[in-house]
NUDO-649454 format. One line per 4 residues: number of its first residue (from 1); for each residue x, y, z of C-alpha. Coordinates in nm, 3 decimals. Layout:
N
NUM = X,Y,Z  ...
***
This chain:
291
1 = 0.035,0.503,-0.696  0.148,0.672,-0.372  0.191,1.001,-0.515  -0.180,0.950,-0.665
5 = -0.357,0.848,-0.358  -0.178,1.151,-0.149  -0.253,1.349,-0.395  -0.636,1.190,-0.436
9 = -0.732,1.206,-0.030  -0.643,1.610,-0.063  -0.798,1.766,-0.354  -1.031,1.493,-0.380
13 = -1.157,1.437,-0.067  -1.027,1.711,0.226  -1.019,2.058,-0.031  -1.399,2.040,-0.229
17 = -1.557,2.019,0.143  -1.335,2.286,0.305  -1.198,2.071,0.551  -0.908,2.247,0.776
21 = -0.613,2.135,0.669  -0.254,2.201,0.731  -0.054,2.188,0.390  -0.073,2.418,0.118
25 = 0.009,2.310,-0.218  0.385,2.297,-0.134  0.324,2.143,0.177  0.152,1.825,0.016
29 = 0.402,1.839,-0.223  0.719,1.770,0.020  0.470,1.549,0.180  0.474,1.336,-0.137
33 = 0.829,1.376,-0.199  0.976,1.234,0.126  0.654,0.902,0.137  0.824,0.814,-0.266
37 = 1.164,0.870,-0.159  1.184,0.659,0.176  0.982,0.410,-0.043  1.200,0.424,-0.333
41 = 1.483,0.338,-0.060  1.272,0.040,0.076  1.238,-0.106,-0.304  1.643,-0.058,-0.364
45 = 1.747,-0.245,-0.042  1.469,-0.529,-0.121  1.628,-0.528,-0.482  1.963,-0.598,-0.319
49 = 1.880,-0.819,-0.054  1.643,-0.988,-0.350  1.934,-1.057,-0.602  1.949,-1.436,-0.543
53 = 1.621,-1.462,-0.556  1.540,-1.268,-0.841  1.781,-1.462,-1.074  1.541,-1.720,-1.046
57 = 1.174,-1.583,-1.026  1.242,-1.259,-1.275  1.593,-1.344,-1.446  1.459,-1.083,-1.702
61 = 1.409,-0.821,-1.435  1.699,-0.822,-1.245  1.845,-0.493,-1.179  2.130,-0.504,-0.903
65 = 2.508,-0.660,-1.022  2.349,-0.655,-1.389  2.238,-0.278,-1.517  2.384,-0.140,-1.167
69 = 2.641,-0.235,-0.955  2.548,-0.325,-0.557  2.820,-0.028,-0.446  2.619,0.202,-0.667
73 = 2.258,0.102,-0.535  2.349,0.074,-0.176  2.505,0.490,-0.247  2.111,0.505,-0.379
77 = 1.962,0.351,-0.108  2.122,0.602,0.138  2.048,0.924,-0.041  1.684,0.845,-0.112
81 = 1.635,0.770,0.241  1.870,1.104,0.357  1.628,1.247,0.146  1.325,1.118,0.237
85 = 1.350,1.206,0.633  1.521,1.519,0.566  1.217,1.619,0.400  0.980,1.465,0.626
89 = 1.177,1.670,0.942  1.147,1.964,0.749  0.785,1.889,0.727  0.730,1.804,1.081
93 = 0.861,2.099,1.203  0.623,2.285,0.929  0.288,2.170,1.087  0.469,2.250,1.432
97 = 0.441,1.871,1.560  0.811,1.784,1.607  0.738,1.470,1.723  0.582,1.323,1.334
101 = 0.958,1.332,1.245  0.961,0.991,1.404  0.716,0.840,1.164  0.955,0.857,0.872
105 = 1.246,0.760,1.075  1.036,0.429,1.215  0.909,0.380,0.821  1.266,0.345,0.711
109 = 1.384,0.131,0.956  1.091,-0.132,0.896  1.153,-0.114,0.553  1.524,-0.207,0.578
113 = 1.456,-0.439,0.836  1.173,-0.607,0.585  1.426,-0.635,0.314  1.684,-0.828,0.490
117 = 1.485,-0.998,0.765  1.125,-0.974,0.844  1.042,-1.084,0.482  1.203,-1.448,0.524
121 = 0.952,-1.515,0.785  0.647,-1.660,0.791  0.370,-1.395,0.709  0.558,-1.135,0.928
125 = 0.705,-0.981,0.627  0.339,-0.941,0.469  0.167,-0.795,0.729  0.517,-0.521,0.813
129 = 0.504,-0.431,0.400  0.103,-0.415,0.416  0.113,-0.186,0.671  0.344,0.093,0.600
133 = 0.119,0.053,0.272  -0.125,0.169,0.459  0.060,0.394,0.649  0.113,0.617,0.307
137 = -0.266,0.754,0.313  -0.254,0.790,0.695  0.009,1.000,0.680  -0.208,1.196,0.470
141 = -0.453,1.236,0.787  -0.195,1.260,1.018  -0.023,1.594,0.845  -0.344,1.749,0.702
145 = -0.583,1.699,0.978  -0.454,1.651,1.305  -0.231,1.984,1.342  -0.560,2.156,1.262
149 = -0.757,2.011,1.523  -0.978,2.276,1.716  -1.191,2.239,2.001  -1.477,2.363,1.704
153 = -1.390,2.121,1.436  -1.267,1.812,1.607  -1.573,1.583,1.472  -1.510,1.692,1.132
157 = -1.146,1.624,1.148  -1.180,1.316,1.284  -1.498,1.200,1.083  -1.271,1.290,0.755
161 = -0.985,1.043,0.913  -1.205,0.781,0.962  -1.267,0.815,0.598  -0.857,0.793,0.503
165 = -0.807,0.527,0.801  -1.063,0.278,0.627  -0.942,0.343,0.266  -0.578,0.215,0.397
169 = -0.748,-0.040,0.585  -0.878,-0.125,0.204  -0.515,-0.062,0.090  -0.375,-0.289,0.382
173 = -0.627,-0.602,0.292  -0.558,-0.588,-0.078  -0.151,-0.552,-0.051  -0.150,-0.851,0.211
177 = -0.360,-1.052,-0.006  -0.145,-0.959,-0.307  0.190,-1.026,-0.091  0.070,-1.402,-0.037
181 = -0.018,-1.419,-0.437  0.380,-1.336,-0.541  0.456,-1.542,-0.232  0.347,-1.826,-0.426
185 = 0.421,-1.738,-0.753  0.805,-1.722,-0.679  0.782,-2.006,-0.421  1.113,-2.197,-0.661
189 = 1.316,-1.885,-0.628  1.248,-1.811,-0.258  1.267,-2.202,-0.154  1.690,-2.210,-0.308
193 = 1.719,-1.856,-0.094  1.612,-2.027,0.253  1.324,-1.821,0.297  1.029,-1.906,0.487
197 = 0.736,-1.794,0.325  0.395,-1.924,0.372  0.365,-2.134,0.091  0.696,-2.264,0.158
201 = 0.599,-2.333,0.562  0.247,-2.525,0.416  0.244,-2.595,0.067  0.135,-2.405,-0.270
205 = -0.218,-2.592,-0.212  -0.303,-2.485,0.127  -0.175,-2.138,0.039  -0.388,-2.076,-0.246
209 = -0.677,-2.219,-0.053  -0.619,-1.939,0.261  -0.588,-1.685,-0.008  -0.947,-1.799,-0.167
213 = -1.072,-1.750,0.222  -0.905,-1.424,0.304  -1.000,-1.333,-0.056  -1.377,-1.287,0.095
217 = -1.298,-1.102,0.356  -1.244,-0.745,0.127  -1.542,-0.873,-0.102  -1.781,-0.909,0.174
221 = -1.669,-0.565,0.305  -1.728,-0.378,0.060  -2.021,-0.577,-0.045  -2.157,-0.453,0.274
225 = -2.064,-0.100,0.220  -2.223,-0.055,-0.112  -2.530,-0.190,0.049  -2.545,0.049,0.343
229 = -2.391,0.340,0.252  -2.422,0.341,-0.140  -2.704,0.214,-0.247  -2.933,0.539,-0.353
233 = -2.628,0.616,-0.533  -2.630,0.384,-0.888  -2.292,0.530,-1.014  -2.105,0.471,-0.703
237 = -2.252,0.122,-0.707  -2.171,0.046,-1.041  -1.856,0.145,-0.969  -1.725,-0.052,-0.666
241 = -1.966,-0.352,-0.827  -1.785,-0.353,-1.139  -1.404,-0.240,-1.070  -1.351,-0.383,-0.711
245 = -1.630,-0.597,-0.647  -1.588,-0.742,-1.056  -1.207,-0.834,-0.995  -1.216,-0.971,-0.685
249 = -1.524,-1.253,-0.763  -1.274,-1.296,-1.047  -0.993,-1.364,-0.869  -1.180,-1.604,-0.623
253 = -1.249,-1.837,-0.917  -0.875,-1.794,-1.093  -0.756,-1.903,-0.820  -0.926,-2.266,-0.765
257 = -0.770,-2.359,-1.087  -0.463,-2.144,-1.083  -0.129,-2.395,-1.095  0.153,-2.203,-1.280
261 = 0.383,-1.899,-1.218  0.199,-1.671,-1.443  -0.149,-1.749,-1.338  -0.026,-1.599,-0.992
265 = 0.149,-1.324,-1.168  -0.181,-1.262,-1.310  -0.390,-1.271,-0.979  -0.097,-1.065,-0.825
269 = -0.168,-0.810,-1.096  -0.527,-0.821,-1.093  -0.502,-0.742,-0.700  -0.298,-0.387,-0.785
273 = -0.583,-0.318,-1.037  -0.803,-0.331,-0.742  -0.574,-0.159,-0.541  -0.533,0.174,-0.812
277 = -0.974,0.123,-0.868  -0.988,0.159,-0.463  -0.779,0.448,-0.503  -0.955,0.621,-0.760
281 = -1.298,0.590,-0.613  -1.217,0.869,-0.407  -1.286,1.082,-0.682  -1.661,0.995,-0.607
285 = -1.681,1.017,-0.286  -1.781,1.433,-0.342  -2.087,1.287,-0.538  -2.185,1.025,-0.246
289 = -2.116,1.272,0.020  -2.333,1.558,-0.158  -2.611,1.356,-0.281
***
């Protein structure tokens, strides 16, 4: 999905209007390569750090000390991330702004420091993971636009990462309230780990009823959006009404009656439904723009 949405936010949205940009087709490519392999890294060192806890909530998924050793995926973890901000210093000093280096270095720090820390705390761990989310279409701005910043195109450049900055917003809302779903669906597993996790610090109940209200707070928003910035345009708005705004109404009533593990898992996966149908709606954004 990362790949996709980097991939989305340039020929989808930046190339058809012959917005300045700073990567070629290589460029976006190395781009790519370093955001999935510092990611990859993050998902091996929570797989590690996850082990107790996965023998309980996904005993049919577990990965590390049963189809590879922990030696072996720790030897993974560093070569993905060697990799990763290798790439993304070779990239930094493509678009001639040094100083970007940093972002991959900080991005793989915070994800180690998720795996083995921030996510046994109380909603910390949500927010950090949410974030750098996020952080994977901003970097999209961040490379593409802002090297090619002129006194004569600045508005456009920074209208067009407005337009990236609120789809991770989007991307941020969705993955926090999806974090707080699998919270509670493996609330058992992380309880015997000693992890502090919100339905842990207040109770399965309470938790699903703060999900229900954050749940509104992406429905409303883009409730509002179709309805000022969509609404002369019927197949945008049956779009986001029936893949974003569809789900999410859906989820709000699953989850009043949701109990069980798998009617989280469920909500969980409707949530990176939405996420991928967010995504995707960038291919219409030409059709809104131009119409």
């Amino acid at each position: 999905m990362i790949a996709l949405v980097q991939l989305l936010i340039k020929y989808a949205l930046l190339e058809p209007f012959g917005v300045n940009t700073s990567l070629n087709g290589v460029g976006i490519s190395i781009l790519i390569l370093a955001t999935i392999c510092i990611a990859a890294a993050g998902n091996i060192i929570n797989d590690i750090s996850d082990t107790e806890t996965d023998a309980i909530n996904k005993p049919n998924k577990l990965i590390v000390g049963k189809n590879i050793s922990e030696k072996n995926a720790y030897n993974l973890f560093i070569i993905f991330n060697v990799t990763g901000v290798g790439l993304g210093f070779y990239l930094s000093h493509l678009v001639e702004k040094s100083a970007f280096f940093s972002l991959f270095v900080i991005v793989s720090v915070l994800l180690y420091i998720y795996a083995t820390y921030l996510k046994r705390t109380l909603l910390v761990g949500n927010i950090i993971i949410s974030i750098l989310v996020a952080l994977s279409l901003i970097f999209v701005g961040i490379f593409e636009l802002l090297p090619s910043i002129t006194s004569l195109n600045k508005q456009t450049q920074l209208t067009f990462f407005k337009v990236i900055f609120d789809y991770a917003l989007f991307a941020f809302i969705i993955n926090l309230l999806r974090e707080i779903a699998k919270d509670i669906e493996d609330i058992d597993g992380d309880y015997k780990a000693g992890m502090n996790t919100l339905p842990i610090a207040i109770g399965r109940e309470r938790s699903k009823n703060f999900l229900i209200i954050l749940n509104f707070i992406p429905l409303l928003g883009i409730i509002y959006y179709i309805n000022s910035s969509l609404y002369k345009q019927p197949i945008a708005v049956s779009y986001f009404l029936l893949l974003i705004v569809g789900p999410l109404i859906y989820n709000s009533i699953k989850l009043f009656t949701a109990k069980t593990k798998s009617e989280f898992h469920h909500i969980s996966s409707v949530y990176k439904l939405i996420m991928l149908f967010g995504m995707l709606s960038l291919l219409l954004y030409k059709f809104v723009i131009l119409n």
